[in-house]
C-alpha atoms as an extended CHARMM CRD file, in Angstrom:
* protein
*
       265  EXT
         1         1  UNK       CA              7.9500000000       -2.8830000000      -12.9530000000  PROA      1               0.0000000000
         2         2  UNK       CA              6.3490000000       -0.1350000000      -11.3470000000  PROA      2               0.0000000000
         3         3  UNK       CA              7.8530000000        1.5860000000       -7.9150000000  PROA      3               0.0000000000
         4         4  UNK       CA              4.7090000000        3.9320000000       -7.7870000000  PROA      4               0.0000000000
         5         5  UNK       CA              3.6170000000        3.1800000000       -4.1720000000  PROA      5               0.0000000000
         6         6  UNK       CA              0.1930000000        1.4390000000       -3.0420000000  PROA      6               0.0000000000
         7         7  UNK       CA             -2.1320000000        3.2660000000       -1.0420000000  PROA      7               0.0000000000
         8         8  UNK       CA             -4.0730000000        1.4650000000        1.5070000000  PROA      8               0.0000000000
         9         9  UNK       CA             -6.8860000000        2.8070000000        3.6190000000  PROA      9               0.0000000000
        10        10  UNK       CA             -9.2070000000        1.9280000000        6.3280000000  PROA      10              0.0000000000
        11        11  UNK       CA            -11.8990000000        3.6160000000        8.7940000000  PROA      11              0.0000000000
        12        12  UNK       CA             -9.0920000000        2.8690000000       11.5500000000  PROA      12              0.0000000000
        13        13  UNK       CA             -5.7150000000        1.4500000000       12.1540000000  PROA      13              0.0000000000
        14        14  UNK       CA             -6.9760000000       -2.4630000000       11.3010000000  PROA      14              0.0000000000
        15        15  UNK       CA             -5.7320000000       -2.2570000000        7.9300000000  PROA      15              0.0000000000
        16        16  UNK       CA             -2.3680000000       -2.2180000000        9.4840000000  PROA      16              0.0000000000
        17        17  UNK       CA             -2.7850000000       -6.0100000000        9.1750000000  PROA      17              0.0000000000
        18        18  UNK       CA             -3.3540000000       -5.7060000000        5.4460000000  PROA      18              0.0000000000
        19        19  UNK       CA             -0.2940000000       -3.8130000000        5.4530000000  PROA      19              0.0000000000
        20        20  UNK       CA              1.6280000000       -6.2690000000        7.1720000000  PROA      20              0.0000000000
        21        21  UNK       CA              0.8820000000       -9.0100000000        5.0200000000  PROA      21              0.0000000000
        22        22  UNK       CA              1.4760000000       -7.0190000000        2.4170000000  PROA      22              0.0000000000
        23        23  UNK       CA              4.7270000000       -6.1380000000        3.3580000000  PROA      23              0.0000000000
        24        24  UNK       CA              5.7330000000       -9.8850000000        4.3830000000  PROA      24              0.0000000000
        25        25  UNK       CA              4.8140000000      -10.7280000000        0.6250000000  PROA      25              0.0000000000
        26        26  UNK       CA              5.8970000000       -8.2660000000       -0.8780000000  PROA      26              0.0000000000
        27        27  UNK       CA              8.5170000000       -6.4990000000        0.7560000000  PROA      27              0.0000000000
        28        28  UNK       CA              9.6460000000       -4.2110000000       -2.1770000000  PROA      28              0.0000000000
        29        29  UNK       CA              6.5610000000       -2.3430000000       -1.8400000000  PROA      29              0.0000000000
        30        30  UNK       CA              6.3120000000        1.0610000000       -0.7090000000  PROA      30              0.0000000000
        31        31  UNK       CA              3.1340000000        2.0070000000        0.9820000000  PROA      31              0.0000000000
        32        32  UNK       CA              1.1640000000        4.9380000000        1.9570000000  PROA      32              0.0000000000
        33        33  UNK       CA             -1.3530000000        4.1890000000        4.4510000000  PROA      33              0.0000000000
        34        34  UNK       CA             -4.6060000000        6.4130000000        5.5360000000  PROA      34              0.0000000000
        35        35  UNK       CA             -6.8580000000        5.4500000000        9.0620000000  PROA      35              0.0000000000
        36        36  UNK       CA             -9.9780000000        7.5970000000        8.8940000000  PROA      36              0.0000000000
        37        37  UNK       CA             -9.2970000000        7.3990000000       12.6780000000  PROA      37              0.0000000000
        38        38  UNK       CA            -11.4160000000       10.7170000000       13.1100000000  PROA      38              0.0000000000
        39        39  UNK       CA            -14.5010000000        8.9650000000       11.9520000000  PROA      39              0.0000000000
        40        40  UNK       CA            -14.0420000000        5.6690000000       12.8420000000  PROA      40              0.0000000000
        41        41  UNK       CA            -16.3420000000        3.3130000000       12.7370000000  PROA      41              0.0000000000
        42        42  UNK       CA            -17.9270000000        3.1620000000        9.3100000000  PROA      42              0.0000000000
        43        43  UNK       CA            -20.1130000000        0.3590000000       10.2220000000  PROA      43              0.0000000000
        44        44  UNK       CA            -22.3880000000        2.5310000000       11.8870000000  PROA      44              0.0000000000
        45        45  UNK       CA            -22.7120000000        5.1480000000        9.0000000000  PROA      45              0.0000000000
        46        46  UNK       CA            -25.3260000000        5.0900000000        6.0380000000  PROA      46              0.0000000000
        47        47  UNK       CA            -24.2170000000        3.7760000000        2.3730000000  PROA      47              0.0000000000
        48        48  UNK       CA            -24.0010000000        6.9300000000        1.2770000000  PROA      48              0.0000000000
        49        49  UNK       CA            -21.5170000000        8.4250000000        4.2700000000  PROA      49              0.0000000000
        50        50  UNK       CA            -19.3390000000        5.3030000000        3.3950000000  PROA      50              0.0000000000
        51        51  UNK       CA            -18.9410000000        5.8920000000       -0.0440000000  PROA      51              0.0000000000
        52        52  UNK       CA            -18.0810000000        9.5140000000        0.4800000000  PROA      52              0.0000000000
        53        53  UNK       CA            -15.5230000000        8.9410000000        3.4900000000  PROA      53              0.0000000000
        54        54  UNK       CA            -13.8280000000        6.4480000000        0.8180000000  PROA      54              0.0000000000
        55        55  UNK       CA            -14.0180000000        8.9450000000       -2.1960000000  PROA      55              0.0000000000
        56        56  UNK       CA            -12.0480000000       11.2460000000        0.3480000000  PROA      56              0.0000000000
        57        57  UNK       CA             -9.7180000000        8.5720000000        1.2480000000  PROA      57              0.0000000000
        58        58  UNK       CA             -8.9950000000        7.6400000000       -2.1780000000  PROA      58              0.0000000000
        59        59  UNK       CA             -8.5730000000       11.0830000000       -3.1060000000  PROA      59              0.0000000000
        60        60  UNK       CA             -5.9470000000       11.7810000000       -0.3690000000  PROA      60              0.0000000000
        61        61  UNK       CA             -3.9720000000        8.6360000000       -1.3800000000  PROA      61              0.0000000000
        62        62  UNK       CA             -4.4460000000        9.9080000000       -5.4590000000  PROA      62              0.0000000000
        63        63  UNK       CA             -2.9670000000       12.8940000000       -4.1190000000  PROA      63              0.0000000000
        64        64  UNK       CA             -0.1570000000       10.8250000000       -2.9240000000  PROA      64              0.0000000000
        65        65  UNK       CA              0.5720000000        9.3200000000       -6.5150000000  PROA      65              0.0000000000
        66        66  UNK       CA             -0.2060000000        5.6510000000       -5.3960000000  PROA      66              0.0000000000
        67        67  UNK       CA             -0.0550000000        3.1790000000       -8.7060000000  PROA      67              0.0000000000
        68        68  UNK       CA             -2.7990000000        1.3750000000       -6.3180000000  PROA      68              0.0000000000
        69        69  UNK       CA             -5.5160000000        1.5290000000       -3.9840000000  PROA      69              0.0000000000
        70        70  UNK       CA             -6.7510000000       -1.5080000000       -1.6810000000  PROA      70              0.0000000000
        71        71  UNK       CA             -9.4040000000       -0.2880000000        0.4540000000  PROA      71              0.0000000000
        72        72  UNK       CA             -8.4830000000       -2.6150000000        3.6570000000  PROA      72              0.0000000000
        73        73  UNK       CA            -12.2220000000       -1.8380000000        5.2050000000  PROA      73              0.0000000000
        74        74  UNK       CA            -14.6830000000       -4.5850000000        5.0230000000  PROA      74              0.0000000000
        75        75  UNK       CA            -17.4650000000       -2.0230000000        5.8120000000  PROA      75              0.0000000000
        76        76  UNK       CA            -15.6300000000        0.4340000000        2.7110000000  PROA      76              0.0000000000
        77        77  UNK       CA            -15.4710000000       -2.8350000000        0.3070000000  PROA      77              0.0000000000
        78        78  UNK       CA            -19.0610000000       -3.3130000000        0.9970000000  PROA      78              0.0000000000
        79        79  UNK       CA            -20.6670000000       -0.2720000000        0.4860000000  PROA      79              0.0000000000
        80        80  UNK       CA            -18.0390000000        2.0040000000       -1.8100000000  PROA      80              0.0000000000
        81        81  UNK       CA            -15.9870000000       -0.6730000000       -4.3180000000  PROA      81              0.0000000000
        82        82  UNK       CA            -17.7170000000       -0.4100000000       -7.2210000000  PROA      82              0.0000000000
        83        83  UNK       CA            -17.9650000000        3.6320000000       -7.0770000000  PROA      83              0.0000000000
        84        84  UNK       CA            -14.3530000000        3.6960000000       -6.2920000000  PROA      84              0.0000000000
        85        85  UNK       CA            -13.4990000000        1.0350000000       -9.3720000000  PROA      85              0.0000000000
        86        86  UNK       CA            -15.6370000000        3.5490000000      -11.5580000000  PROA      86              0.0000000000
        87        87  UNK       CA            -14.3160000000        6.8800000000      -10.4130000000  PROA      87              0.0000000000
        88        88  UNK       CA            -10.5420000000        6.3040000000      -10.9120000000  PROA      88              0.0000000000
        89        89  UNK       CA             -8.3300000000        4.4810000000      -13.6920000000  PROA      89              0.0000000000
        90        90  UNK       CA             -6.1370000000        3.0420000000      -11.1890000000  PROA      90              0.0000000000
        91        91  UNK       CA             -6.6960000000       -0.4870000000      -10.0470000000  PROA      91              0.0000000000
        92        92  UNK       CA             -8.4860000000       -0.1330000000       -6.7440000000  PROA      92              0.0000000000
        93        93  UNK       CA             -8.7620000000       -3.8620000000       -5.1320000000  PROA      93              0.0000000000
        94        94  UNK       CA            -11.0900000000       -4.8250000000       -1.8440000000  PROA      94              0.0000000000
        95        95  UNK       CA            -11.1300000000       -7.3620000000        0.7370000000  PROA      95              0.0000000000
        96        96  UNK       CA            -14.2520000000       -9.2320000000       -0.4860000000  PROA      96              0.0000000000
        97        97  UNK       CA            -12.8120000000      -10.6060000000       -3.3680000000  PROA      97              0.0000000000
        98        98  UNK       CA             -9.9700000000      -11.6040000000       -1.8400000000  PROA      98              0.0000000000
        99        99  UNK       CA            -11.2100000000      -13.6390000000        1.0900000000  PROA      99              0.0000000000
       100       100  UNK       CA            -14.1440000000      -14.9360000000       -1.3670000000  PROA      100             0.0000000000
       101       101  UNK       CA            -11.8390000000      -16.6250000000       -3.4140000000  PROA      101             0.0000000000
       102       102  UNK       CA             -9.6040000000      -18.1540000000       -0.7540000000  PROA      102             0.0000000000
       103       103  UNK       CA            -12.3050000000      -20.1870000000        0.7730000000  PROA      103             0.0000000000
       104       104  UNK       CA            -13.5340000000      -21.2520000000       -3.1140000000  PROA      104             0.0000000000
       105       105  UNK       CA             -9.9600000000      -22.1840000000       -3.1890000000  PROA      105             0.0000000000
       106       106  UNK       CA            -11.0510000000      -25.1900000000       -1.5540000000  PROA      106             0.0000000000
       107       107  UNK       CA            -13.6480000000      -27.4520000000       -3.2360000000  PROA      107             0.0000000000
       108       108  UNK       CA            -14.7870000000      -29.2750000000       -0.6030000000  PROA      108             0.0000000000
       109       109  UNK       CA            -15.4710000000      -25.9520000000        1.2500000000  PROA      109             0.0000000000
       110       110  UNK       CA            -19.6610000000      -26.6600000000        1.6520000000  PROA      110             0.0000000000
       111       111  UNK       CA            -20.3460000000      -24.9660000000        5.0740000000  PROA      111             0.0000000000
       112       112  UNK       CA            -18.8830000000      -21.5440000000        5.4590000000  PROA      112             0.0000000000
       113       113  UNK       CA            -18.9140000000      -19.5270000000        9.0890000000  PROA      113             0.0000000000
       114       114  UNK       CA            -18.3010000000      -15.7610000000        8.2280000000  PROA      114             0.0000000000
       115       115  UNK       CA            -17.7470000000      -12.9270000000       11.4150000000  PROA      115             0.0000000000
       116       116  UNK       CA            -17.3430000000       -9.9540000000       10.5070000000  PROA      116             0.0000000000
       117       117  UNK       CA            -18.7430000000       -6.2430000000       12.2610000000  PROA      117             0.0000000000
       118       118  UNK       CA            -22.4770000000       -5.7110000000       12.1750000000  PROA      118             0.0000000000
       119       119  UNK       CA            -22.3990000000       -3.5330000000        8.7430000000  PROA      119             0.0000000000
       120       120  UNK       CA            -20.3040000000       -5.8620000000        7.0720000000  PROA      120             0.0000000000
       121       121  UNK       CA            -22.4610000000       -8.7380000000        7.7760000000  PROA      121             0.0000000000
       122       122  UNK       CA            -25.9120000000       -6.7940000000        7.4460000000  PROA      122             0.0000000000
       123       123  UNK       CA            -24.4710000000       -5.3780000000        3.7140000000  PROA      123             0.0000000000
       124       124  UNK       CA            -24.9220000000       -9.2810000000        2.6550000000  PROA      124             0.0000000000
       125       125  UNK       CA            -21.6520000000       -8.5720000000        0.4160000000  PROA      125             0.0000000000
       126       126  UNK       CA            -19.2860000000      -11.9120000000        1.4860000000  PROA      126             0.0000000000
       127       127  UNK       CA            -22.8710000000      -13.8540000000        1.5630000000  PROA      127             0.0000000000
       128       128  UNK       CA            -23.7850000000      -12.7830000000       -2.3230000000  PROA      128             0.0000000000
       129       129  UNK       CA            -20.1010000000      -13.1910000000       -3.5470000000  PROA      129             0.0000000000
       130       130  UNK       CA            -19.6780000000      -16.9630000000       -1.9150000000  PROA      130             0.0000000000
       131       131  UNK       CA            -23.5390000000      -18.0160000000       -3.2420000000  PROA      131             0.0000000000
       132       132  UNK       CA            -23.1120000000      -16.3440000000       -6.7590000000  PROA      132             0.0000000000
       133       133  UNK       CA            -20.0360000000      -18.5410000000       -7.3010000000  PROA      133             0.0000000000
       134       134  UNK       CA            -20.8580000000      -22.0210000000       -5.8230000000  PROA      134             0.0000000000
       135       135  UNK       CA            -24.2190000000      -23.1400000000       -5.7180000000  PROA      135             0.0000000000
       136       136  UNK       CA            -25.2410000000      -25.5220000000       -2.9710000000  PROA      136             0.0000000000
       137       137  UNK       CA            -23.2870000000      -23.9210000000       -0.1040000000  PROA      137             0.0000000000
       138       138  UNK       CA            -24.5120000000      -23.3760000000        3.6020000000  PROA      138             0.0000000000
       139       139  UNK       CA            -23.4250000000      -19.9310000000        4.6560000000  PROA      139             0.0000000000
       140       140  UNK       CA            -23.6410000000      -19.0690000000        8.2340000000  PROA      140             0.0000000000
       141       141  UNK       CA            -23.3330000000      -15.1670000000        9.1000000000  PROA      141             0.0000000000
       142       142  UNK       CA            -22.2630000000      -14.2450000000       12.5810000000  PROA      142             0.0000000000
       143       143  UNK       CA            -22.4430000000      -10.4440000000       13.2130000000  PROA      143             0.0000000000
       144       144  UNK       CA            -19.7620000000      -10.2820000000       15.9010000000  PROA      144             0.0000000000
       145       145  UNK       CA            -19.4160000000       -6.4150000000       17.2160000000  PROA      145             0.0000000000
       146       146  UNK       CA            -17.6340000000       -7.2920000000       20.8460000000  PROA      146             0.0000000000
       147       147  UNK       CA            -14.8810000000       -8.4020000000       18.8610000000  PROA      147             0.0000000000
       148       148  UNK       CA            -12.7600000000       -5.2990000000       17.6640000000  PROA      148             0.0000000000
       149       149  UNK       CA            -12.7860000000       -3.5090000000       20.6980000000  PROA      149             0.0000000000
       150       150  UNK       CA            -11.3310000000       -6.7500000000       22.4990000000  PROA      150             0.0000000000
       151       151  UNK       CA             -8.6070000000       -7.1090000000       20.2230000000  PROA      151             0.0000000000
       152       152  UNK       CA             -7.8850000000       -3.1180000000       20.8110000000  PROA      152             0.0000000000
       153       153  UNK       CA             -7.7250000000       -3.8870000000       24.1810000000  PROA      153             0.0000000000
       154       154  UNK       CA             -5.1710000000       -6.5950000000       23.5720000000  PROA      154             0.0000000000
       155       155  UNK       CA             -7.5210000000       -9.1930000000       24.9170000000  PROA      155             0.0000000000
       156       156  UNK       CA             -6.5380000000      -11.8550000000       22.6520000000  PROA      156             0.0000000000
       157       157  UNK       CA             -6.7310000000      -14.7060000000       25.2870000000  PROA      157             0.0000000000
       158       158  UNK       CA             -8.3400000000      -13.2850000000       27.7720000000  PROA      158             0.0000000000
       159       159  UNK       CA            -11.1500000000      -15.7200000000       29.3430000000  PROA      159             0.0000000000
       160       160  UNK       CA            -13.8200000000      -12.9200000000       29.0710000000  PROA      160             0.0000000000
       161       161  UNK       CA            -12.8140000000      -12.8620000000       25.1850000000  PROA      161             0.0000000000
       162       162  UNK       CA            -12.7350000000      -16.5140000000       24.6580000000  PROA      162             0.0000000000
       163       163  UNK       CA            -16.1460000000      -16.8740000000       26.6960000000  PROA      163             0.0000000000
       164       164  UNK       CA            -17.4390000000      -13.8550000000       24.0390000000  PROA      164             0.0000000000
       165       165  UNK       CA            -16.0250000000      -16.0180000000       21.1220000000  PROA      165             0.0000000000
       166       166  UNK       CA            -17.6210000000      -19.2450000000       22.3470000000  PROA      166             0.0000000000
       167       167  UNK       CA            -21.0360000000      -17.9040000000       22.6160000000  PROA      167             0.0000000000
       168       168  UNK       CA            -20.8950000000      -15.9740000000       19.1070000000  PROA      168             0.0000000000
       169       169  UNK       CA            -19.3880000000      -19.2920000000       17.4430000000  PROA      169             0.0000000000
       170       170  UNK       CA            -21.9780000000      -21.5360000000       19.0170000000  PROA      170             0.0000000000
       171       171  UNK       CA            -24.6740000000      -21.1750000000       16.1000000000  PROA      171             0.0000000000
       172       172  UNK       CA            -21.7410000000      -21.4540000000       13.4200000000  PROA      172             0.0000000000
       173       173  UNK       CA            -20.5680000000      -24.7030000000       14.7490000000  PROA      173             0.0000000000
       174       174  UNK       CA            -23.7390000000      -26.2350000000       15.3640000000  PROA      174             0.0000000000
       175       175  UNK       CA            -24.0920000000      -25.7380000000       11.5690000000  PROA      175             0.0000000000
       176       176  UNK       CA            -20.9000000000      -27.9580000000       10.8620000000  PROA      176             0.0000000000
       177       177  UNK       CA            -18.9050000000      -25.2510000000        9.5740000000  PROA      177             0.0000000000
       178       178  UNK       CA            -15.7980000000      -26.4750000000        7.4250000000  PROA      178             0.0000000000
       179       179  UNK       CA            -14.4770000000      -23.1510000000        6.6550000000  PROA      179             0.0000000000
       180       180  UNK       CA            -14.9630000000      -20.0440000000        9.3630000000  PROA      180             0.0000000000
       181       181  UNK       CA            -14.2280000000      -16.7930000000        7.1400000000  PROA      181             0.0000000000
       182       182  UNK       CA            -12.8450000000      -13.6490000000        9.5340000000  PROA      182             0.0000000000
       183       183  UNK       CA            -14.1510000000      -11.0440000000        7.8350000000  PROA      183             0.0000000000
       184       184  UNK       CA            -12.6870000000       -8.0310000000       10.0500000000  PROA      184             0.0000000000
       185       185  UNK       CA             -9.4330000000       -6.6060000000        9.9360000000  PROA      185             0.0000000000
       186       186  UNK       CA             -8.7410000000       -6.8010000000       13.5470000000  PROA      186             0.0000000000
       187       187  UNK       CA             -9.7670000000      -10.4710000000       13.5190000000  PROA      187             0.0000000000
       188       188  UNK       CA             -6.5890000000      -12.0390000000       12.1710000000  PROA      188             0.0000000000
       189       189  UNK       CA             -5.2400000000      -11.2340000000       16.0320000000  PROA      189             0.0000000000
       190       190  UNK       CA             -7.3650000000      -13.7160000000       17.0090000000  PROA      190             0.0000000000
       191       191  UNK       CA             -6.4640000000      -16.8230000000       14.7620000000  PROA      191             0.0000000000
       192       192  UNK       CA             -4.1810000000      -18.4830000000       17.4650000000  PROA      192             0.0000000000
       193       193  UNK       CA             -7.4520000000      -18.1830000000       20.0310000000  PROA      193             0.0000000000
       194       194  UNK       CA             -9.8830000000      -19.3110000000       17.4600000000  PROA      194             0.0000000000
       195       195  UNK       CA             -7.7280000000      -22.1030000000       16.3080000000  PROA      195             0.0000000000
       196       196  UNK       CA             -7.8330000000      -23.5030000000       19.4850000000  PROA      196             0.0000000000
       197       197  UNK       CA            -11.2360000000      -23.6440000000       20.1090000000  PROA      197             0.0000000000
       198       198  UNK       CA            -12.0520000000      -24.5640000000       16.6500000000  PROA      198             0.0000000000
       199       199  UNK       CA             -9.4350000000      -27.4780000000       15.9260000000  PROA      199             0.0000000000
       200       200  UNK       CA             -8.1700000000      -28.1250000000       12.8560000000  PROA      200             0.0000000000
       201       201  UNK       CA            -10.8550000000      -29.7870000000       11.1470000000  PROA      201             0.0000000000
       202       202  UNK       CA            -11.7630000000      -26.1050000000       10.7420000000  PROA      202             0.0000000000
       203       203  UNK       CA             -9.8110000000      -23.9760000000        7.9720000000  PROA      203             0.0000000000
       204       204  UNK       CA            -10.1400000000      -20.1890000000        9.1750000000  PROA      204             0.0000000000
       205       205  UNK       CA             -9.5230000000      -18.0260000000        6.0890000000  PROA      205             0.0000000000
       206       206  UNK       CA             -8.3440000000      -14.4260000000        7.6250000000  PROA      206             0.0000000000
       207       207  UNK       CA             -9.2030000000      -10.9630000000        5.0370000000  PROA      207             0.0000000000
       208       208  UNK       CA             -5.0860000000       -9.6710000000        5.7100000000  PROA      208             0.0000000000
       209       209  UNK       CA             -3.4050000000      -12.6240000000        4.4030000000  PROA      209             0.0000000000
       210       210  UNK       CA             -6.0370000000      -13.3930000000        1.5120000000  PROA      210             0.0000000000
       211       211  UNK       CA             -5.8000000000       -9.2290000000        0.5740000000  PROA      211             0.0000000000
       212       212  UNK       CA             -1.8180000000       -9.2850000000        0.2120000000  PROA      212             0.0000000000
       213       213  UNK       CA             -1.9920000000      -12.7220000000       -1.8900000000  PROA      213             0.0000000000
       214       214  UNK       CA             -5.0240000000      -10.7600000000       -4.2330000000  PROA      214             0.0000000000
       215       215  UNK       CA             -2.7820000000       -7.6100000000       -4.7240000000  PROA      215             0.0000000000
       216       216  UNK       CA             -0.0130000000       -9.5730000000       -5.7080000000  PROA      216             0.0000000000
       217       217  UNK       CA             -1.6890000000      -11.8790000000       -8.0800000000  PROA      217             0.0000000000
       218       218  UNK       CA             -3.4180000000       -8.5120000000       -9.4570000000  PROA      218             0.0000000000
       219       219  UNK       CA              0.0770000000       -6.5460000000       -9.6050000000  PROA      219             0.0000000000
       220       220  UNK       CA              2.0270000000       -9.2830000000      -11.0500000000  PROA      220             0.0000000000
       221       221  UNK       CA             -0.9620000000       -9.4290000000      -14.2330000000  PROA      221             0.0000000000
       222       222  UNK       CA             -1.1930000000       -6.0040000000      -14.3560000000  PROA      222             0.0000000000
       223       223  UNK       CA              3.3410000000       -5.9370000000      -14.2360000000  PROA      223             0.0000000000
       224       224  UNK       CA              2.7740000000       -3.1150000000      -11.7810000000  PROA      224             0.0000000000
       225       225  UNK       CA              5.3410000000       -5.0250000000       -9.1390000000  PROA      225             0.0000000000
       226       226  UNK       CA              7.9090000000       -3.2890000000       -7.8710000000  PROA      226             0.0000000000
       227       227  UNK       CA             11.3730000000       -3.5650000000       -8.5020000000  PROA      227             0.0000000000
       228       228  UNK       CA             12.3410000000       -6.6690000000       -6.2520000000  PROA      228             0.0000000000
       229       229  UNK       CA             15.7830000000       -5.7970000000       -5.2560000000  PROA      229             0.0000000000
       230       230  UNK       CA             14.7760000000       -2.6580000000       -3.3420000000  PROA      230             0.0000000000
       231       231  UNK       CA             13.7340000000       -2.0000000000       -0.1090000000  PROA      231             0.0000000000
       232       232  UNK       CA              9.6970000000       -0.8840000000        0.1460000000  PROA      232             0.0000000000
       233       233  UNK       CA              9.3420000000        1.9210000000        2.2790000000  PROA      233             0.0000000000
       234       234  UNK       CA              5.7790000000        2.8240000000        4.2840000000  PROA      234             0.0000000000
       235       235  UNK       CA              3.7360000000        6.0900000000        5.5710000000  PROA      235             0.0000000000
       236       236  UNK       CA              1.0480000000        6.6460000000        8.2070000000  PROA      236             0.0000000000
       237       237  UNK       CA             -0.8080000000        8.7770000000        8.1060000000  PROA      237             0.0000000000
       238       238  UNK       CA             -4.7330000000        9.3150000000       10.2720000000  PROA      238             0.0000000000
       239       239  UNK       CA             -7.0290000000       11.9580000000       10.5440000000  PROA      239             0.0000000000
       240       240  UNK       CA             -6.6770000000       11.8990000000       14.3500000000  PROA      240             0.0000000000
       241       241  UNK       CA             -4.0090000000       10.8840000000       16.4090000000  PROA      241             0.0000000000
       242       242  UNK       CA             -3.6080000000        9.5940000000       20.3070000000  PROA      242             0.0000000000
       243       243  UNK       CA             -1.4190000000        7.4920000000       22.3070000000  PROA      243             0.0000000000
       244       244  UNK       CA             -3.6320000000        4.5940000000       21.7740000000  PROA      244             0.0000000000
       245       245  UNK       CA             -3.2830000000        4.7250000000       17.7650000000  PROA      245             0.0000000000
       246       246  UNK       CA              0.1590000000        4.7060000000       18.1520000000  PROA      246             0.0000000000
       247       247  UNK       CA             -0.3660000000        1.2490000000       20.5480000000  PROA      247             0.0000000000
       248       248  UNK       CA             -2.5460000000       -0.4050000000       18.2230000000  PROA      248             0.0000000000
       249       249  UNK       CA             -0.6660000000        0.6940000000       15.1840000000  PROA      249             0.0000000000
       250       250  UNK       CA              2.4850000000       -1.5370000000       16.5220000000  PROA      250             0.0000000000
       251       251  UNK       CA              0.3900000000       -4.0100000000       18.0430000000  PROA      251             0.0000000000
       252       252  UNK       CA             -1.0800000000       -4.7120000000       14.4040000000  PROA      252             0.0000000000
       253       253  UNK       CA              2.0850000000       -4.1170000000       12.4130000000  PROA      253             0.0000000000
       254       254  UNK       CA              3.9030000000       -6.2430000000       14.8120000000  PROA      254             0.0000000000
       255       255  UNK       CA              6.8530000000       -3.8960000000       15.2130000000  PROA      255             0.0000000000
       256       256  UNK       CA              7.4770000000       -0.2630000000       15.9560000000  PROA      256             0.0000000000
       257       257  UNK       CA              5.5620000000        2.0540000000       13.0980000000  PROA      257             0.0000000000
       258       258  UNK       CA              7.0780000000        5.0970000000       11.2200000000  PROA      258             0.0000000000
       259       259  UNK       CA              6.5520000000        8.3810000000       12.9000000000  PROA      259             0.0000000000
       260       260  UNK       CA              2.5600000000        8.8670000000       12.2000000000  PROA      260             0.0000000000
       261       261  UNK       CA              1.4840000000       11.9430000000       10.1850000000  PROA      261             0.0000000000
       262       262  UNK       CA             -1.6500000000       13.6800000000       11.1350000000  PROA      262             0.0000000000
       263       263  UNK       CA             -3.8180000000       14.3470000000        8.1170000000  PROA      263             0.0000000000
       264       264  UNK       CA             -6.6270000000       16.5100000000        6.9210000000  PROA      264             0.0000000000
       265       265  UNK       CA             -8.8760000000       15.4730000000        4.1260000000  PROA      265             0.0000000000
């Protein structure tokens, strides 16, 4: 067993659904979260300004003595993973991998759908992971950027975001997607919507849920779970705070956060 906590960052307060899943599977865990929300987006930033935002995230959470890191940014998986995996001796575990292997979980998954921001989808880095392990696949990449401010708005149902969704998933699902892969943060928000539209012949496979089921399989290998009879605690903390954080940050978490600390990397 290890109590050490996990540190979990993102460009923004989207990772809070990471962190949710994580703490409805593993509720032992403490957890010390960082939003870059000072420099938020990363999509929009070069390769190189990603991988140095994450250094300073990671370093911030080191300083924090996480036993972990899971870097809850698509964007951040992308572009900075392997630097990150090299730099430090502590596991440090993405999103990619994650939501990669839950749709191979299926083997009859032929005909993948995958949103995700515009940098996500333009890195090619869920495309590359899917075709490198199953030949024969038809991928379909949707760059979907009208999405995350929508779900910050808290317009999960809202005909104007449902008319948005319809027109972005028209290509996928005139492919005959079987699997549609949300690779966002903010997107799990949206399953209930999505289901909807896309019925269940449709398995969506959401990067929160698949991230939390990774990190345990990882910690339980690695015997770096926590001790199950206690009580995990968590920590916010962002590099710029407003009213709106706070919102979103219960809004994702699905219940009233910690007080938020303001950091400074």
């Amino acid at each position: 067993m290890n109590n050490g906590a996990l540190g979990i960052f993102d460009s923004g307060v989207g990772g809070l659904t990471v962190v949710r899943a994580v703490q409805e599977l593993l509720p032992a865990e403490n957890i010390v979260y960082l939003g870059d929300t000072a420099r938020v987006p990363y999509g929009s930033k070069s390769p190189e300004t990603i991988r140095r935002f994450s250094d300073e995230d990671a370093r911030y959470l080191l300083g924090k003595n996480v036993k972990a890191i899971i870097v809850a940014c698509n964007t951040a998986t992308a572009h900075a993973l392997p630097f990150l995996q090299q730099q430090y001796r502590i596991p440090v575990i993405g999103v990619i991998e994650a939501g990669v292997e839950a749709v191979l979980a299926d083997p009859l998954a032929q005909r993948i759908g995958i949103i995700a921001t515009r940098g996500t989808i333009d890195s090619h880095a869920y495309q590359h992971a899917l075709a490198l392990r199953r030949t024969g696949m038809m991928i379909v990449p949707q760059a979907t950027p009208l999405l995350v401010p929508l779900v910050e708005e808290n317009w999960l149902e809202h005909p104007a975001t449902q008319q948005i969704l319809a027109t972005y998933l028209e290509p996928i699902l005139a492919k005959h997607i079987d699997t549609l892969l949300l690779a966002c943060t903010h997107y799990p928000l949206l399953v209930p919507t999505l289901q909807k539209m896309l019925g269940e012949s449709v398995r969506i496979v959401d990067s929160a849920t698949t991230c939390a089921e990774h990190v345990k399989k990882q910690l339980g290998q690695l015997e770096m779970l926590a001790d199950p009879n206690q009580v995990g605690t968590l920590s916010i903390g962002l590099t710029d705070l407003s009213e709106q954080f706070e919102v979103l940050a219960k809004r994702f978490l699905h219940k009233t956060p910690p007080r938020i600390e303001r950091v400074v990397l």
